[in-house]
NUKOL-964011 format. One record per residue (C-alpha): x negated, y negated, z; residue number from 1; residue in three letters. Coordinates in steps of 0.001 Angstrom, whole numbers. Example, Ala and Ser with C-alpha at 12.3 -4.5 7.8 and 13.67 -1.06 7.14 Angstrom:
# NUKOL-964011
> -12300_4500_7800_1_ALA
> -13670_1060_7140_2_SER
END
This chain:
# NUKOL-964011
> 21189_70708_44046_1_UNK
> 19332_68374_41706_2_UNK
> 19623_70389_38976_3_UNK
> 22956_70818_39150_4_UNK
> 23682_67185_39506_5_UNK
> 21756_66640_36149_6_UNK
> 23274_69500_34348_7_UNK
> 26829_67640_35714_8_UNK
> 25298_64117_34637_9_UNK
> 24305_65791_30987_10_UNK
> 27686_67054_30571_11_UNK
> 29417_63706_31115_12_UNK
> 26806_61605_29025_13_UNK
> 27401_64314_26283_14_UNK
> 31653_64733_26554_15_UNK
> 34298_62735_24912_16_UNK
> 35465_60135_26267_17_UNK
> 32975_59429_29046_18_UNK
> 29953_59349_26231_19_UNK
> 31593_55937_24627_20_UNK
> 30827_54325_27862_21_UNK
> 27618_56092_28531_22_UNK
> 25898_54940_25222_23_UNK
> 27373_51512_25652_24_UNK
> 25316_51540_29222_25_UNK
> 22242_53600_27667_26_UNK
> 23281_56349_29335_27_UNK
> 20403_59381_28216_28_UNK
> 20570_62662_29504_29_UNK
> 17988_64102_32102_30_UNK
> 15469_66442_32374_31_UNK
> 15878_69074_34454_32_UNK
> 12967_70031_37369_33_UNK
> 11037_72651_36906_34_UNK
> 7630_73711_38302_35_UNK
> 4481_73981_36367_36_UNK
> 3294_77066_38274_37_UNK
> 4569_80350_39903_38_UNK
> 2314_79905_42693_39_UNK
> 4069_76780_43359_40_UNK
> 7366_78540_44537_41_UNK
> 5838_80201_47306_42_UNK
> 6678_79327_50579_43_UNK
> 4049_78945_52840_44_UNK
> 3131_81128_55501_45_UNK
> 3399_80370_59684_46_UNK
> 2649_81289_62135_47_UNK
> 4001_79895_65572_48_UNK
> 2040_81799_68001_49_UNK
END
């Protein structure tokens, strides 16, 4: 969801007309997330016994 919102937000900041009023309200476009490591993206494990 997030990074769809910023890729969204980036489009608009970047596209005629809407980037005249986004650099007059210093507007900048986003970084995307991203995770540092694989190991990260794991879901953890559990166990409900």
């Amino acid at each position: 969801y997030y990074n769809g919102t910023v890729r969204d937000f980036n489009v608009m900041v970047q596209s005629f007309p809407s980037n005249l009023i986004a650099n007059m309200m210093k507007y900048q476009s986003r970084k995307f997330f991203e995770l540092e490591y694989v190991t990260e993206r794991k879901t953890p494990d559990v166990d409900f016994r």
